[in-house]
C-alpha positions in Angstrom: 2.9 27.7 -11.0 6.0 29.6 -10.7 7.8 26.1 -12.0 7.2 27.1 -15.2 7.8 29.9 -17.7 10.1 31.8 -15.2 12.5 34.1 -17.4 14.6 35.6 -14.7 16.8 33.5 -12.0 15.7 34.3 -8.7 16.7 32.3 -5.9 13.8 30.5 -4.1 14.4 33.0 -1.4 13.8 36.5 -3.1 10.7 38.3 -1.8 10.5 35.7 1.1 10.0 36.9 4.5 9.8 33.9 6.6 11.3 30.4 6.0 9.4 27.4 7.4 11.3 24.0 7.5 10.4 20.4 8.4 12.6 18.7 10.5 13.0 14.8 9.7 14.7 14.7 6.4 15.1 18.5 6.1 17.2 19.6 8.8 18.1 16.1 9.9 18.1 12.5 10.0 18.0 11.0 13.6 20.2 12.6 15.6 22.3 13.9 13.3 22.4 17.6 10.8 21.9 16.6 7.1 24.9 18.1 5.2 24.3 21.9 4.1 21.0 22.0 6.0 22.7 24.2 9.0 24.3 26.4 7.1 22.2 27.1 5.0 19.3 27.5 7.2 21.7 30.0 9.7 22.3 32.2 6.5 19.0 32.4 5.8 17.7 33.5 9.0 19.9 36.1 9.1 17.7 38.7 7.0 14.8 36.3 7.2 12.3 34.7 10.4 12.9 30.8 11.1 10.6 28.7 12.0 9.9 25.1 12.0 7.1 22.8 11.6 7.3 19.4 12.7 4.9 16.4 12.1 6.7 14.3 14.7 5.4 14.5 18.1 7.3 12.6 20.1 9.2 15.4 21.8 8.5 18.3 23.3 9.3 22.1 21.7 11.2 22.5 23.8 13.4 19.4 23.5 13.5 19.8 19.7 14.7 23.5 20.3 17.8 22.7 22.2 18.4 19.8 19.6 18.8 22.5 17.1 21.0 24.5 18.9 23.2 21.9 19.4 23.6 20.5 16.0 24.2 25.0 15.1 21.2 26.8 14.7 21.8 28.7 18.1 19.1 31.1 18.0 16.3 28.3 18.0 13.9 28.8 20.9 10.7 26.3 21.8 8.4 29.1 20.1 10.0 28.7 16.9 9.0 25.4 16.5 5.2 24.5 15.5 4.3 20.7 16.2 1.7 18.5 15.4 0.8 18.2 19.2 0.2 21.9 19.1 -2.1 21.6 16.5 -4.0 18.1 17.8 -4.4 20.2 21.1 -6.2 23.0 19.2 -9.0 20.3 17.3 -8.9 18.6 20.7 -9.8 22.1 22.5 -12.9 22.4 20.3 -14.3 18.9 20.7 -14.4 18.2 24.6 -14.9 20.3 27.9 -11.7 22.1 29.4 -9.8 19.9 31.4 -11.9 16.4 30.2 -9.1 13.5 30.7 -7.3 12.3 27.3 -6.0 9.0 26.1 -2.6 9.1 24.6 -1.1 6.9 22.5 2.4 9.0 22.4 5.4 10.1 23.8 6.5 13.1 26.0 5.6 15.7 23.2 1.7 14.8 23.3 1.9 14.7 26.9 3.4 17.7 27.7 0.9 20.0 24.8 -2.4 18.3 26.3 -0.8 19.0 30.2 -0.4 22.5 29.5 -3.6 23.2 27.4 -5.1 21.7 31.3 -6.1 18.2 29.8 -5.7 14.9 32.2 -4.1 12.5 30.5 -4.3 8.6 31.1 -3.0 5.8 29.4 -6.6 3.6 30.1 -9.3 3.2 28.4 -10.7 2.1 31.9 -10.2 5.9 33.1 -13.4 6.7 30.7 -11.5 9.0 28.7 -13.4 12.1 26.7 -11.2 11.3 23.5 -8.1 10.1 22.5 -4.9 11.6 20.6 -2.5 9.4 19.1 1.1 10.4 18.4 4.6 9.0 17.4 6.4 7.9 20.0 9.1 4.8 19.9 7.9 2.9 22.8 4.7 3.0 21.4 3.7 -0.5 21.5 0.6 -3.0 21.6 -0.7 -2.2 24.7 -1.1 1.5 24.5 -2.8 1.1 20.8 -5.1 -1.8 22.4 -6.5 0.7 25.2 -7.0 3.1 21.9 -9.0 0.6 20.4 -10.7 -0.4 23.9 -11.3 3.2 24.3 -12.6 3.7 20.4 -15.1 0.4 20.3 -18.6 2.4 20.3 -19.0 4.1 16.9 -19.4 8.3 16.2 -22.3 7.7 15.6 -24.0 6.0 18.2 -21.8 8.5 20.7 -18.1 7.7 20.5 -15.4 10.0 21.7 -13.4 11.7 19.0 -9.9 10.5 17.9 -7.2 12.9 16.6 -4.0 11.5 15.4 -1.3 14.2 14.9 -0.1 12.9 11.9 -0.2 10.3 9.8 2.9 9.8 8.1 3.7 6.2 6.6 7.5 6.8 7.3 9.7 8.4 9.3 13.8 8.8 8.3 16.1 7.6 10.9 20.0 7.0 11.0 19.7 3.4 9.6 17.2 3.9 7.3 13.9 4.6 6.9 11.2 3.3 9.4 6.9 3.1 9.9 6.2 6.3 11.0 2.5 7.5 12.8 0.6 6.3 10.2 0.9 2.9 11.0 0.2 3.1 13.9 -2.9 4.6 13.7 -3.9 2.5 10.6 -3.4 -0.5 13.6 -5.7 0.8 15.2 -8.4 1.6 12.6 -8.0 -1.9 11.5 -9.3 -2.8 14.9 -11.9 0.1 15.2 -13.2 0.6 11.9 -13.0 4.4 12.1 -10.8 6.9 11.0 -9.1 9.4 12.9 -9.5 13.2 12.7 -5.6 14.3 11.1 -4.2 17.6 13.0 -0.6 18.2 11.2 0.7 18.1 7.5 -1.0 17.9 5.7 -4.1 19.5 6.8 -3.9 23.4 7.2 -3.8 24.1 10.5 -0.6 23.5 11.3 0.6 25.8 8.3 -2.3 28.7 9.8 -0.9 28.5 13.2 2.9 28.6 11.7 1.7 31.8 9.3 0.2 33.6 12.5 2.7 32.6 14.6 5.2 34.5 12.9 3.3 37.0 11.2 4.4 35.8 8.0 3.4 37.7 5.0 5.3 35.9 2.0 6.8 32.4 3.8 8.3 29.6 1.8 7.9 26.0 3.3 10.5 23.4 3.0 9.9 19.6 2.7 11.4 16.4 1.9 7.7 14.6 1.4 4.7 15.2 -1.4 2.1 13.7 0.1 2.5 16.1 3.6 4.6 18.7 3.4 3.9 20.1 -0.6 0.2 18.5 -0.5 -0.2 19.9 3.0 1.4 23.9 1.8 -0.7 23.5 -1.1 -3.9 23.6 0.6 -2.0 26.7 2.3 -1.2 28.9 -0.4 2.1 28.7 1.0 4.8 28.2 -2.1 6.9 25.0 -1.7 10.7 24.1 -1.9 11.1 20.3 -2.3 14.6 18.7 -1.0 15.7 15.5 -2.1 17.6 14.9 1.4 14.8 12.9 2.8 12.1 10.3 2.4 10.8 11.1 -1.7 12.9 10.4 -4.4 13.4 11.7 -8.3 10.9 9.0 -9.4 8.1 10.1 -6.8 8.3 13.5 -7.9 8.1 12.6 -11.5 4.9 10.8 -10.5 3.3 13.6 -8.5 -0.1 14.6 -9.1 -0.7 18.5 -9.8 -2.0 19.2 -5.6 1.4 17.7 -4.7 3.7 19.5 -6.7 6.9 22.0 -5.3 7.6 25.6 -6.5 10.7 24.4 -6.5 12.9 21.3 -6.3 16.2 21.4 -5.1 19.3 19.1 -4.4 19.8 20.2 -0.8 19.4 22.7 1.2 22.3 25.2 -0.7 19.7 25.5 -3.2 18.2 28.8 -1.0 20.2 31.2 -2.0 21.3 29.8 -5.9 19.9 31.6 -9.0 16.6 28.9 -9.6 17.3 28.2 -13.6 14.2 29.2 -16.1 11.8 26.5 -17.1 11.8 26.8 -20.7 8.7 24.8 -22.5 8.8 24.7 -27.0 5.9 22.7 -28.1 7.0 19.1 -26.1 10.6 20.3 -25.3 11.4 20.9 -21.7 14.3 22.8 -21.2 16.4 23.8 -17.9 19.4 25.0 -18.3 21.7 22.4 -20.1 18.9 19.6 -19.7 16.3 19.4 -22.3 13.7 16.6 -22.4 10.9 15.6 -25.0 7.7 13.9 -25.2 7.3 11.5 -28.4 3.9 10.1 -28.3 4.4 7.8 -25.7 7.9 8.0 -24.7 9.9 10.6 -22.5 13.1 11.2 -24.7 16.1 12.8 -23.4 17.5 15.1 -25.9 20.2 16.5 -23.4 21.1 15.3 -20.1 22.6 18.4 -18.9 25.4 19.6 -16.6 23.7 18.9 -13.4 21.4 16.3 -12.6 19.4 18.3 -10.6 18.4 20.0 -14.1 17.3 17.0 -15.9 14.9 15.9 -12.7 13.2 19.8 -13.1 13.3 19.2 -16.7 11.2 15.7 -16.9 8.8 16.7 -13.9 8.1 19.7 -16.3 7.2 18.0 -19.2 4.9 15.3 -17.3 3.3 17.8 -15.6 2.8 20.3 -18.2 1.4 17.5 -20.6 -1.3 16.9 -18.8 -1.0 13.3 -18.3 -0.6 10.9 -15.5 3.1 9.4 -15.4 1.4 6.0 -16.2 1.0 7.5 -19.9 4.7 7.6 -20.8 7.4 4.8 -20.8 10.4 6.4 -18.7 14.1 6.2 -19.6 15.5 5.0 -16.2 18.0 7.9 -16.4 15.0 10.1 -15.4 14.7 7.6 -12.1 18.6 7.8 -11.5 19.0 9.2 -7.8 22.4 10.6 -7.1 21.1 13.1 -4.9 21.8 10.9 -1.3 24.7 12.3 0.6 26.8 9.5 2.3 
């Protein structure tokens, strides 16, 4: 992994020719930009290709487009933005006849990628649907995940329809805080099934291989605020992985990640792009980054120096539990390693 025994400071955006970011806890947070993130996503397109690939499928590309523009990135067209409901329509397309009417369980994103792929779409079980896709969307609500499960009752195999869910993240970031994202919503409905869905976006690959094609990408780096979709998920890629603590994982989830969930790189925010990435520097159980150097004792995580950044002493201890081998169980952790001063008010 490049995380380690790097001797030169590149920046996480040398030799990179396309730049794919998540959205929710990347770019922003509800509504609103997350400080840096335009910025620092405008300079980077400026000798670079910018795309975007989104879990969240309650909008349209179209909608998210012009909700980029105006928070800055002026540029942004509906093409450059890969969703979920893209890639749910592209299982979906290989499961039932052309045109065969579709449950959904979603907003105005779903709708809009099955209508244009030439899918019917209903909202009742009752219509005798040929599958059914489930999305995010915030008026999603009993009654559209009881017609799922109306729609869902016979079993695969004694002849049930398929299920696709375009996601199935536990949590999404919001404004106020962090709130149940898809995932939820389509465990509610596997509680009442018994069956699992078939998962389109992050962190399954498709989503990544239709975002690599899309823009012809021969040496992209993805951007992500979450291990367990966006690095998992650009993992099984090949795509190398630029973790930002601006979203929903924290200092002590990345400490804990196992090896098919860990970043290339792990940065503050999004400023990070274009700063010389320090060295990784490992001497028998000494981790070193810069000014931060931590060691393994048998049991314990010591600190020996806690560095002028803290961003350095986060890469330093990830280092040294993942280098060693050993699940993050094996060590007691001195809370300093946990400390998350990363959140920008």
């Amino acid at each position: 992994m490049a995380l380690f025994g790097r001797e030169k400071e590149r920046t996480p955006l040398d030799g990179v020719d396309t730049v794919l970011a998540d959205l929710d806890g990347v770019v922003y947070a509800g509504p609103g930009a997350l400080p840096y993130a335009v910025e620092s996503l405008n300079a980077a397109a400026r000798t670079r290709r910018l795309g975007f690939i989104t879990n969240n499928a309650s909008r349209t590309d179209a909608s998210v487009a012009a909700h980029l523009r105006d928070l800055g990135l002026e540029s942004t067209q509906p093409t450059d933005i890969v969703t979920s409901p893209q890639a749910a329509v592209r299982l979906l397309s290989g499961m039932v006849p052309a045109g065969a009417t579709v449950l959904v369980v979603g907003g105005a994103g779903l709708v809009d990628e099955l209508q244009k792929a030439g899918f019917t779409v209903t909202r009742s079980a009752e219509d005798s649907p040929a599958a059914v896709v489930q999305g995010f969307a915030p008026e999603v609500g009993w009654t559209q995940l009881a017609e799922a499960a109306f729609a869902l009752k016979t079993p695969v195999e004694e002849g049930g329809i398929p299920w696709i869910a375009t996601n199935t993240d536990w949590t999404i970031p919001q404004e106020r805080g962090i709130a149940p994202g898809n995932g939820t919503l389509v465990s509610a409905v596997h509680t009442a099934v018994g069956r699992l869905a078939t998962v389109a976006g992050k962190p399954e690959t498709p989503i990544f291989e239709e975002a690599v094609a899309r823009f012809g990408a021969q040496h992209p780096l993805f951007i992500g605020d979450r291990l367990d979709t966006d690095i998992l998920g650009s993992q099984r890629a090949g795509i190398p992985s630029a973790f930002v603590l601006t979203g929903i994982d924290r200092p002590k989830h990345l400490l804990a990640a196992p090896p098919d969930a860990r970043p290339t790189y792990i940065l503050r925010d999004l400023r990070g792009l274009e700063e010389p990435y320090p060295a990784t520097r490992i001497k028998g159980d000494t981790v070193t980054v810069r000014g931060a150097s931590v060691r393994i004792d048998g049991a314990d995580l010591v600190i020996d120096a806690e560095g002028d950044d803290p961003i350095d002493l986060v890469r330093a201890g990830a280092a040294a539990i993942w280098h060693s081998g050993r699940a993050i169980f094996g060590f007691r952790v001195p809370e300093r390693l946990y400390a998350d001063p990363f959140l920008t008010p």
